[in-house]
N, C-alpha and C positions, 0 to 999 in steps of 0.2 A: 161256676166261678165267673165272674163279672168282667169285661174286656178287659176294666180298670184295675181289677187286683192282679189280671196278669200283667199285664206290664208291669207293676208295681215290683213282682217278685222276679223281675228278669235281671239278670245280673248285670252288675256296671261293665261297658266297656273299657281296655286296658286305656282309651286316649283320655274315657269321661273321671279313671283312677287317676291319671297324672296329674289332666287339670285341678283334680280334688287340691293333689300336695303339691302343685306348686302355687295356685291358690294361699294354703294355708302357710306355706313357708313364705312367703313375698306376705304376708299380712303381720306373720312372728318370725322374722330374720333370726331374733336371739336362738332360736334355735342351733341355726348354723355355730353362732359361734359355742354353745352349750354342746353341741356333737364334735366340734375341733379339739375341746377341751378333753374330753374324754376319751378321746380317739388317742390325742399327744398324751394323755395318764396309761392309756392300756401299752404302746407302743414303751415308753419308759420303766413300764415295769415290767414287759419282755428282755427289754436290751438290760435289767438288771437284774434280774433272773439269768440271764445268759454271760453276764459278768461274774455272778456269784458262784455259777456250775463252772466257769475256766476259772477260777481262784483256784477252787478246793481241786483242779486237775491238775493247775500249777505250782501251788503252793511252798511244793518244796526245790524244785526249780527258783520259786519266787528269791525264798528266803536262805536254802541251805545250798545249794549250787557252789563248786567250787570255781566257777567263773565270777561270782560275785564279789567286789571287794569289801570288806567289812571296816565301817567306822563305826564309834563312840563304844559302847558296852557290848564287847561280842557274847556276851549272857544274858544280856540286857531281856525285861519281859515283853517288851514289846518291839517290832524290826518292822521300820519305816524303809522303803525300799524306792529308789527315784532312779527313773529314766533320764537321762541326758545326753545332750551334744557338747564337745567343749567350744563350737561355736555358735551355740545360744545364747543369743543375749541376755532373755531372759532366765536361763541356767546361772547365767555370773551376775544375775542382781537377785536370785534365791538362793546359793550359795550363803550369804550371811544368814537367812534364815535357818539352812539346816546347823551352819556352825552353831547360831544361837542355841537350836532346838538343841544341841549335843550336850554343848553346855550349863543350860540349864537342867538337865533331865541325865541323872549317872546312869538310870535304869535302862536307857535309848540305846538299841543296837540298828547299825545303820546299813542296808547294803547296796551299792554306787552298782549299777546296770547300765553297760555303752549301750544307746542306742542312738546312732549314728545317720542322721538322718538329712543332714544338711549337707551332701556331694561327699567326691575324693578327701579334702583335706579331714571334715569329720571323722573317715573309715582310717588313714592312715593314723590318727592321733588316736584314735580309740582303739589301735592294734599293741601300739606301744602300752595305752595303760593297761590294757590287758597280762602283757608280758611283761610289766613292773609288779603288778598285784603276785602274778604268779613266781617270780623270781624273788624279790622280796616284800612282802604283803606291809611290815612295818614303815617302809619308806611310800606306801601310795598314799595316803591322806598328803603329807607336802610334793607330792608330784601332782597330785590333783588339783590341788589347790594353785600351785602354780602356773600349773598349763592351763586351767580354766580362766585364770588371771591375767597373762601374759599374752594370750591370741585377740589381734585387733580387729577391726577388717580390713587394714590395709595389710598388715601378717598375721592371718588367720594361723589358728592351733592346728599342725599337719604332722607329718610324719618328722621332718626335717627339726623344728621346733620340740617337740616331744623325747626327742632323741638326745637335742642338747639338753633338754633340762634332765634327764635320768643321765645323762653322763656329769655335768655338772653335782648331783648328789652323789657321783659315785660308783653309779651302775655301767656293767660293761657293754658301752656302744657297738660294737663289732656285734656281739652275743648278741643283742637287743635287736639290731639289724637284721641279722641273720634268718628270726624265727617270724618276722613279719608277716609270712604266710603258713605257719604253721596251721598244724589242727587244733591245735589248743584257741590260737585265735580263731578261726573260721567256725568254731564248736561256741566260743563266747558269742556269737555275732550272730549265729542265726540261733544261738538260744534267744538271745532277746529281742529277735525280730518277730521268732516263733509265738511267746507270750505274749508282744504287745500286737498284735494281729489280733491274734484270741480275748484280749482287753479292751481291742477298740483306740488305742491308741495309735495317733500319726505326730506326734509332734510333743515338743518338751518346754521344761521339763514335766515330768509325768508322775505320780506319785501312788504308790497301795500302802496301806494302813487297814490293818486286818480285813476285814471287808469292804473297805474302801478304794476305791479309786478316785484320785484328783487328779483334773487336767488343766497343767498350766502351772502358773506363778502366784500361787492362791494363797501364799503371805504366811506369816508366822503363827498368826493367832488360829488360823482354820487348820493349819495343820494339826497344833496345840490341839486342836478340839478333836480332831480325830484319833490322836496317839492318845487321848484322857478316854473315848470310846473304846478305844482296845482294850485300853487297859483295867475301866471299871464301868464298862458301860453308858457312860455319863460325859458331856463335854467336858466337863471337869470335875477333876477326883480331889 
């Protein structure tokens, strides 16, 4: 063998491989962004693989919980289920949307999940709706409605607020007061901190539709699109 064919067959060193690729990367950048690409596709369909394994672990948590409050069709074939604070703003400007959603759609059953994420006054107003759903479930849709409406920033939705408005409908303030730390509450509260951990959610409002999860204030029509998914596979049925 010839001096030159052994050198030939001696292997690269690891510095003379690096120069190779960074060489050939600094000559086709697109590269990088073609491996960024693919990198954020594999990563997104980890994290929704990993959404889809806590659905079907939560699901009946999700939907059938008797912490849950239930609007529109409680037979309904499809249960949109939405995370909230009643001092999110953006909570009380989709509000119209779920009302819309309700009433356009008899088949919609709806279940309203505290999750309470903006300090004390969130935690105390979302004790009270707790303890309205469970005392009487018919009077939460306009307790809801009104404490989500009624808290400003300068009087946010609190404990103090919450209380007048279920006594103004009627309900016994004393009673109402009374069970503010119950287990019933504290059992509603880390249920739906427990699932939205597990979902990936930090912030509202928050939305699941069968296999879906939306985050945010993602308007009427995209929701539309996901309850017509539930329902018939199809953004719209």
């Amino acid at each position: 063998m010839s001096a030159t064919a052994a050198v030939a067959q001696e292997p690269l060193a690891r510095a003379d491989v690096e120069e190779i690729v960074r060489d050939y990367i600094l000559t086709n950048p697109e590269l990088l962004e073609e491996a960024y690409t693919i990198l954020q596709q594999r990563r997104q369909a980890e994290q929704d693989a990993a959404v889809v394994t806590s659905l079907q672990t939560y699901r009946d948590a999700l939907e059938n919980s008797p912490h849950g409050a239930i609007m529109g069709n409680p037979d309904g074939d499809v249960t949109l289920v939405e995370f909230f604070d009643y001092n999110c703003g953006y909570c009380k400007r989709a509000m119209e949307d779920l009302e819309r959603l309700i009433a356009d759609d008899p088949n919609l059953r709806v279940v309203m999940k505290e999750f309470p994420v903006l300090g004390p006054p969130s935690v105390e107003a979302a004790a009270v709706s707790v303890l309205v759903n469970e005392m009487k479930p018919e009077a939460y849709p306009e307790f809801h409605d009104r404490l989500l409406s009624e808290g400003t920033p300068a009087n946010p939705a609190n404990g103090e607020l919450a209380l007048s408005i279920a006594e103004e409908m009627g309900l016994p303030r004393d009673e109402l007061a009374g069970k503010l730390r119950s287990e019933a509450v504290r059992s509603a509260m880390q249920e739906s901190y427990d699932i939205a951990k597990a979902l990936g959610l930090s912030g509202t409002p928050a939305y699941v539709i069968g296999n879906k999860v939306a985050h945010g204030a993602v308007g009427f029509d995209e929701l539309k699109e996901h309850i017509n998914t539930a329902r018939c596979g199809e953004t719209t049925c």
